[in-house]
C-alpha positions in Angstrom: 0.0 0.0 0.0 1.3 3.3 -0.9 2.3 6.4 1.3 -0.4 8.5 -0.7 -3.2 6.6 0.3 -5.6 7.9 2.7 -5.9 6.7 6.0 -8.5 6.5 8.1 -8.0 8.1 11.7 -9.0 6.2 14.8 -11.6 8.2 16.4 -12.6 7.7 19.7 -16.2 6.9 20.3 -18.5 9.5 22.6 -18.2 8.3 26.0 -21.6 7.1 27.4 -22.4 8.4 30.7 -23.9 5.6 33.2 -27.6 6.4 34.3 -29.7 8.9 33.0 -28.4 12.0 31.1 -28.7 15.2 32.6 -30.9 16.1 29.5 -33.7 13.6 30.6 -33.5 14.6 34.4 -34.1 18.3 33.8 -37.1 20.4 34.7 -36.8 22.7 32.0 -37.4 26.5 31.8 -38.9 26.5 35.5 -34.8 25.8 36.4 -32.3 28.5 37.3 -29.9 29.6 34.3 -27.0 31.2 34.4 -27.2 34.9 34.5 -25.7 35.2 30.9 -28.7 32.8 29.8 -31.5 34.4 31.5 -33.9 36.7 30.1 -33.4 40.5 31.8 -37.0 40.0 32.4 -36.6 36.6 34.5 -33.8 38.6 36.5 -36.6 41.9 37.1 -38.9 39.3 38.7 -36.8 38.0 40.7 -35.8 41.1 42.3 -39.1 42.0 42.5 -38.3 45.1 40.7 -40.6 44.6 37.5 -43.5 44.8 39.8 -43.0 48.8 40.1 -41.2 49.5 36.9 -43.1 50.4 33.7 -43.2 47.4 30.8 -40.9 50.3 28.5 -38.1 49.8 31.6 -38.5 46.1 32.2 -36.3 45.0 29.5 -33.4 47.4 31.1 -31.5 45.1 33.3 -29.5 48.1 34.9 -32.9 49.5 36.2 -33.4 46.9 38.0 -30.5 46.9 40.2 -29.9 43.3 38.8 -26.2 43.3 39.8 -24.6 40.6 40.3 -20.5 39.7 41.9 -18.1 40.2 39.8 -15.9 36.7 40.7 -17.0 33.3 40.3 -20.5 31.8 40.7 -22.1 28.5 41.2 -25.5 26.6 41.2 -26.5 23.9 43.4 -29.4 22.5 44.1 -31.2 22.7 48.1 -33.3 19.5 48.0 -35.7 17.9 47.0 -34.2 15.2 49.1 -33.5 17.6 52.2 -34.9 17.7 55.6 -35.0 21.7 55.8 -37.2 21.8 52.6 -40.1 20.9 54.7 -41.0 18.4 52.0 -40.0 17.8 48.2 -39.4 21.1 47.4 -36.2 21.9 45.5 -34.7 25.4 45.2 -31.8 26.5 43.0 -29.4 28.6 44.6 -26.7 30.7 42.7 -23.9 31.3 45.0 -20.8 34.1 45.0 -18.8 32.4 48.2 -21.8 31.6 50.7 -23.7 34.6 49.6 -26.4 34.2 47.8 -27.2 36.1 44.3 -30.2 34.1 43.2 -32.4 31.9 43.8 -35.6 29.5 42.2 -38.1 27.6 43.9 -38.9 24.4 41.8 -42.0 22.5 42.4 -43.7 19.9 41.1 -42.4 16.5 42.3 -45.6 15.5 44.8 -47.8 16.9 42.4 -51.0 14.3 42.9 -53.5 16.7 40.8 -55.8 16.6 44.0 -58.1 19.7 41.8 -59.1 17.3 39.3 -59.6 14.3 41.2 -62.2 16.2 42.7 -63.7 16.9 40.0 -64.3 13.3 39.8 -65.9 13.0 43.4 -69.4 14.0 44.3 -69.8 16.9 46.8 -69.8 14.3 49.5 -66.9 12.9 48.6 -64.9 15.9 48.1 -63.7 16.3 51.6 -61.8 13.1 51.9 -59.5 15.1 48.9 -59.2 18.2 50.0 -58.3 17.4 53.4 -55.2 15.8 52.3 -53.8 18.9 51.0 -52.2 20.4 53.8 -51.9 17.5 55.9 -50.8 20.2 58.7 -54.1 22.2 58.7 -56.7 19.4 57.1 -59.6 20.3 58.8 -59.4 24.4 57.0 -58.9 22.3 54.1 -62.4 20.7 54.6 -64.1 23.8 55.8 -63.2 26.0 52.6 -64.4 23.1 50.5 -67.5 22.9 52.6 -68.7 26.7 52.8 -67.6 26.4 48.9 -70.7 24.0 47.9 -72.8 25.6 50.8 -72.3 29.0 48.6 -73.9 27.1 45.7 -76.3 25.5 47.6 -77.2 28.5 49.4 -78.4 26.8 53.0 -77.8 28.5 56.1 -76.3 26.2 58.8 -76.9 26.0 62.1 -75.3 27.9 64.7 -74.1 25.0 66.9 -72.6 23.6 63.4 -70.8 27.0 62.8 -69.4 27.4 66.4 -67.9 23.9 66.1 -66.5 24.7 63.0 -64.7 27.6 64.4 -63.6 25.7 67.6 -62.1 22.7 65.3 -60.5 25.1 62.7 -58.5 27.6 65.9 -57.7 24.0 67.1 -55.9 23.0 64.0 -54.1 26.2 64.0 -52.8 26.1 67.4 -51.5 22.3 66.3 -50.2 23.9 62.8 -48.4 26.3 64.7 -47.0 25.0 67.2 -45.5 22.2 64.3 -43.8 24.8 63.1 -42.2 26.1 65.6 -40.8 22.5 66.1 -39.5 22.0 62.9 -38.0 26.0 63.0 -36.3 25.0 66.2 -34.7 22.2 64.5 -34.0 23.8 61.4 -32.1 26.3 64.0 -30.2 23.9 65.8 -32.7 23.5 68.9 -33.7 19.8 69.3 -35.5 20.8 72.3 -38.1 23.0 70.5 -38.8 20.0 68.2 -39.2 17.6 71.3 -41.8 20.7 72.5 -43.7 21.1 69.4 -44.7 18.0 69.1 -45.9 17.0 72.3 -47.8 20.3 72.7 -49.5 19.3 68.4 -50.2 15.4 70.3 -52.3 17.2 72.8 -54.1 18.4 70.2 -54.3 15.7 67.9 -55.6 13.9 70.4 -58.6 15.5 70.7 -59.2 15.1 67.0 -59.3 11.3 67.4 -61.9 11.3 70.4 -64.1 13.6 68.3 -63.5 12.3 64.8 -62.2 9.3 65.1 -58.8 10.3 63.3 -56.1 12.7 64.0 -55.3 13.8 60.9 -57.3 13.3 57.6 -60.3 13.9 59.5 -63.5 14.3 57.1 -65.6 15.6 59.4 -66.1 19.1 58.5 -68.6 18.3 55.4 -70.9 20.3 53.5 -74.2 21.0 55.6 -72.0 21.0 58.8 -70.2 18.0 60.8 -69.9 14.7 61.0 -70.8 14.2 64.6 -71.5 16.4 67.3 -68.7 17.1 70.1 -68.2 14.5 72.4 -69.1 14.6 76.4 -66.7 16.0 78.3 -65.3 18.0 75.5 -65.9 21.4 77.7 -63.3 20.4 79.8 -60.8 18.6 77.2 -60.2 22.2 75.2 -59.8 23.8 78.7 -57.2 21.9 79.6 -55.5 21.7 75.8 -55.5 25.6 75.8 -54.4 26.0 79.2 -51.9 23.6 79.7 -50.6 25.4 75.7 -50.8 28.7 77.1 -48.3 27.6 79.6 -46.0 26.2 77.3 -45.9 28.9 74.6 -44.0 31.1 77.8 -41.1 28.3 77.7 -41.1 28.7 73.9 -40.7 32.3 74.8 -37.8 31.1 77.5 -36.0 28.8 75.2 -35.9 31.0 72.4 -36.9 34.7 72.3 -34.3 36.1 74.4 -31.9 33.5 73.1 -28.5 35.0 71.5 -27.7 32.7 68.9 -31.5 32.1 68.2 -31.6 36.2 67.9 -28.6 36.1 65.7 -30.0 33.9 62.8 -33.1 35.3 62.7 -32.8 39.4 63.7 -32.2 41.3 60.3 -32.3 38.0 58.0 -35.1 37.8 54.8 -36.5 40.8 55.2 -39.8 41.1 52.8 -40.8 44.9 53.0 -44.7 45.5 52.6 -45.4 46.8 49.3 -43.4 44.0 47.9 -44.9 41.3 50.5 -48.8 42.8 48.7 -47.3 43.1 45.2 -46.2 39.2 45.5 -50.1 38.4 46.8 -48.3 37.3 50.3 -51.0 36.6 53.1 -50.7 34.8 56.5 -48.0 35.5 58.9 -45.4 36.3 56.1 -47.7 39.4 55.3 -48.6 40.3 59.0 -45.1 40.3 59.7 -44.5 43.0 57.2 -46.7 45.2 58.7 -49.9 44.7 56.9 -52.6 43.8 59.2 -54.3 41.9 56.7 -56.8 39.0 58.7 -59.5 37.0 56.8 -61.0 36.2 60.1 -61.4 40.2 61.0 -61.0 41.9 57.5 -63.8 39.2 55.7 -65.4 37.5 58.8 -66.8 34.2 57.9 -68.2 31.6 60.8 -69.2 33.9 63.7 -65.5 35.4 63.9 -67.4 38.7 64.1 -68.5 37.8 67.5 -65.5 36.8 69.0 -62.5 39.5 70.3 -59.2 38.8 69.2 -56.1 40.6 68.0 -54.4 40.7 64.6 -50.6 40.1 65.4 -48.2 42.4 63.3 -44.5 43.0 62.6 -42.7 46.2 61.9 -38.9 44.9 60.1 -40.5 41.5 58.3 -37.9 39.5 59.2 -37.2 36.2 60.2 -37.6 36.9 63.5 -40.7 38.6 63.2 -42.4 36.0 61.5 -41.8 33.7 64.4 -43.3 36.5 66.5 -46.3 36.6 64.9 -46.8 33.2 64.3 -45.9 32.4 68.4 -48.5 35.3 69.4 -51.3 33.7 67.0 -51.3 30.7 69.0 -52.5 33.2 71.8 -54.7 34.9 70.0 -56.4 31.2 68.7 -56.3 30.0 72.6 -58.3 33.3 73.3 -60.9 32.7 71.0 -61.1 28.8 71.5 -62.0 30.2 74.8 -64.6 32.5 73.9 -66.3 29.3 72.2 -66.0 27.0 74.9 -68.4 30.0 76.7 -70.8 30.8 73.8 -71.2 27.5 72.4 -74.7 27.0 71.6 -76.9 24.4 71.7 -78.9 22.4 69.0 -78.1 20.4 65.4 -75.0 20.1 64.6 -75.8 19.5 60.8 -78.6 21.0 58.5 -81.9 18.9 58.8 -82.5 18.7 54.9 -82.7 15.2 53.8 -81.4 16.0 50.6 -77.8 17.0 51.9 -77.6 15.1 55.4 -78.0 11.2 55.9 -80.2 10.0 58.2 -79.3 9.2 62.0 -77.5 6.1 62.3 -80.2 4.5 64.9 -82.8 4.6 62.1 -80.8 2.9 59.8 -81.8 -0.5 61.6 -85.2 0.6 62.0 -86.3 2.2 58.7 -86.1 0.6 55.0 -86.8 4.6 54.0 -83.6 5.7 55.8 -81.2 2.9 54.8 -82.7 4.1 51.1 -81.8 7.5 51.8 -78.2 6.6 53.5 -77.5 4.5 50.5 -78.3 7.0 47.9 -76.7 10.0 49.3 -73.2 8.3 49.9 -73.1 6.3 46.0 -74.7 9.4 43.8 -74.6 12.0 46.3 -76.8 15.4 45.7 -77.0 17.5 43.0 -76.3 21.5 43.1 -77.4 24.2 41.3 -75.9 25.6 38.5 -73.5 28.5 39.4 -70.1 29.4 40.2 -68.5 30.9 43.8 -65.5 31.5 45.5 -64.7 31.6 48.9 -61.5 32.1 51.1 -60.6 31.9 54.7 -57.6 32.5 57.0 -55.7 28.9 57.0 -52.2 28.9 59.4 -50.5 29.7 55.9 -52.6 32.8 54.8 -55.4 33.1 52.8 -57.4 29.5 51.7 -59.3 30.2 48.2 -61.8 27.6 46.5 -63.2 28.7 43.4 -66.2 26.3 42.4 -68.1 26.1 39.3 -71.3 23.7 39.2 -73.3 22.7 36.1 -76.2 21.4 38.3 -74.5 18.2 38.9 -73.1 15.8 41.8 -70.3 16.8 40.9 -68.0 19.8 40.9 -67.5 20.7 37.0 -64.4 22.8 38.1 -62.7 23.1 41.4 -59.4 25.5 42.3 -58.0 25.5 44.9 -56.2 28.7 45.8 -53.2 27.4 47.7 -51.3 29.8 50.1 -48.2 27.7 50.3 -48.1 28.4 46.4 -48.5 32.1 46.4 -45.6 32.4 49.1 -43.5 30.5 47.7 -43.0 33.8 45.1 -41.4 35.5 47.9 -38.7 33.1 48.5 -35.9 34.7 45.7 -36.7 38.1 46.9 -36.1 36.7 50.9 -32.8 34.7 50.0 -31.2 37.1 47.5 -28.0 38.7 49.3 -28.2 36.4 52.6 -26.0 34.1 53.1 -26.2 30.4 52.3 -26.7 29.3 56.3 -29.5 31.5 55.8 -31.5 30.2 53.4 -32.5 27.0 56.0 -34.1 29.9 58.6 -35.7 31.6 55.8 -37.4 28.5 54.0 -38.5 27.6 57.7 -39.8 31.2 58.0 -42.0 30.8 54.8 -43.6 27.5 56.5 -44.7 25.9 52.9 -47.0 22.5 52.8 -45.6 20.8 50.0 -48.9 18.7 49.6 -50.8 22.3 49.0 -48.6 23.5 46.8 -47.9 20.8 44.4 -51.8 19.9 45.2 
């Protein structure tokens, strides 16, 4: 063979990478880009900035302040698979050093489509869904739903079934709260506060099960009213849950408050200033601690809230700190009014007497070929509503609780949102992280308090 002929060069082959490729793993344009690759838009919002500057300015990065360090960054990833997270959520931090420049929530890997499911279950099925939501606060879960086909339905409950609504649902936000400060305390180093939290949530809890036989998941806050009335004794159950609670929030206040290393990590850090905290559609404790008294309960009353006293807690830096504040003084402020229904509690039917919406008693069930009809009907086909659409929101232990509902005459819901406060606060996070450092961003995820199962509902 001569010199002149051509050869063929050995080329290597393209390595193959074991697993799966980081093209099939990733979540698309909902992750964080470098800053070359981002839109100047993407980098506004995250600033918060292009909430208050004109669409003509938006496309300006330089208006927007979005600077970033001149050295070195990197991305990583802050779950899914992380205890701090409070659940699967993952967030993408861009880090100069431990400081962080920006940051992206991304959501999406619980995601059990809970909206359309119940669009598959009658209107007495619906509050076994909802309810497992936010498994924290299940019982506001099932009272939005309820007073949602109670709009449509347009019955008038009552007021024994509305006064143990309001008991149950100040219940579940003592428990709620007081879960969170557990898992702040341990986010911040404090086993103790974790070993607190959660004995104070089983006294709680434990109620639930004597009165609906479950202590979490309950179903028993259904349209037309409840399940079953409150058990005997329970006068003197709730006193003792609140009071031996209101003790116990003052060791919280011991253990932490005045602590210096407590102060340290949460004085000053993730600061959310008011306008932005609105602009972002913030509610619950995050908004409160901005400043913005902003209650459901007081500001919209719904139950009989309007007949109850009880303070709306505030901040004045919207910090870290402050959030705990507020949420530590809501417990107080929930303990007060659980009291205030212990008092006024009135007698009578705990459900509505229609036929149509409520089964029978159980006793009549053996007695009655009419009422085991009637029980069988209502829990295979349900009841039908009118035709209409409503939405209605309350004050959940994460902000404000939204169910839109759209009937086309039905058993059925022919649309159902839920408005999701987890979701809506979960905007807030870049604008809380940005500039902190990385040691930070544990304290200020914990601060946001975010129910994975309502957010990726």
């Amino acid at each position: 063979m001569s010199d002149s002929t051509d050869k063929t060069e050995d080329v290597a082959p393209e390595p193959r990478h074991r697993g799966i490729g980081v093209e099939e793993t990733a979540e698309g344009r909902q992750e964080l880009e470098t800053v070359e690759r981002t839109d100047p838009m993407e980098l506004l919002i995250e600033r918060g900035s292009v909430l208050r500057l004109p669409e003509s300015a938006a496309s300006d990065p330089e208006l927007g302040d979005a600077s970033f360090g001149e050295g070195e960054t990197m991305i990583i990833n802050l779950g899914p698979q992380h205890p701090s997270t409070h659940g699967v959520l993952r967030v993408m931090l861009e880090l100069e050093g431990e400081t962080v420049l920006r940051s992206k929530p991304v959501i999406g890997y619980l995601h059990t489509g809970m909206e359309k499911t119940g669009e598959e279950l009658t209107y007495v099925q619906g509050a076994t869904n909802v309810t497992r939501m936010d498994y924290l606060s299940p019982l506001n879960n099932e009272l939005v739903f309820a007073l949602a086909v109670e709009s449509l339905l347009e019955v008038e409950l009552p007021p024994r079934a509305v006064w143990i609504r309001m008991l149950m649902s100040e219940l579940n936000r003592i428990s709620s709260h007081v879960m969170w400060a557990a898992t702040n305390g341990m986010d911040l180093a404090s086993t103790t506060m974790m070993i607190f939290g959660f004995r104070e949530r089983d006294l709680v809890l434990s109620f639930f099960e004597k009165t609906t036989g479950l202590r979490m998941n309950t179903n028993y806050i259904r349209p037309g009213g409840v399940a079953a009335d409150l058990p005997d004794g329970w006068e003197d159950d709730v006193s003792a849950i609140v009071d031996t609670i209101e003790t116990r929030i003052d060791d919280y206040d011991e253990l932490l408050t005045g602590q210096p290393i407590f102060r340290q990590r949460t004085e000053g850090v993730g600061i959310l200033d008011p306008e932005l905290a609105v602009a972002m559609s913030a509610s619950g404790p995050i908004l409160r601690a901005s400043g913005v008294a902003w209650d459901l309960r007081k500001s919209m009353p719904y139950l009989a809230y309007d007949e109850v006293d009880f303070d709306v807690i505030v901040g004045t830096v919207g910090d870290t700190f402050d959030r705990y504040a507020v949420r530590l003084n809501e417990i107080r402020e929930s303990i007060k009014i659980v009291r205030q229904v212990v008092a006024k509690m009135p007698r009578g039917d705990y459900r509505v007497q229609d036929k149509k919406i409520t089964p029978p008693p159980r006793g009549r069930i053996d007695e009655s070929m009419e009422a085991l009809i009637h029980h069988f009907k209502l829990f295979t086909r349900g009841f039908d509503v009118p035709v209409g659409e409503t939405y209605v929101a309350i004050e959940s232990p994460r902000g404000e609780l939204g169910c839109y509902m759209v009937s086309d005459g039905a058993n059925k819901p022919y649309r159902m949102h839920i408005r999701g406060p987890s979701f809506v606060n979960l905007q807030s996070v870049p604008a809380l992280l940005r500039g902190g450092l990385m040691a930070d961003a544990i304290a200020v995820l914990s601060s946001v308090d975010p129910v994975l199962g309502e957010v990726d509902r």
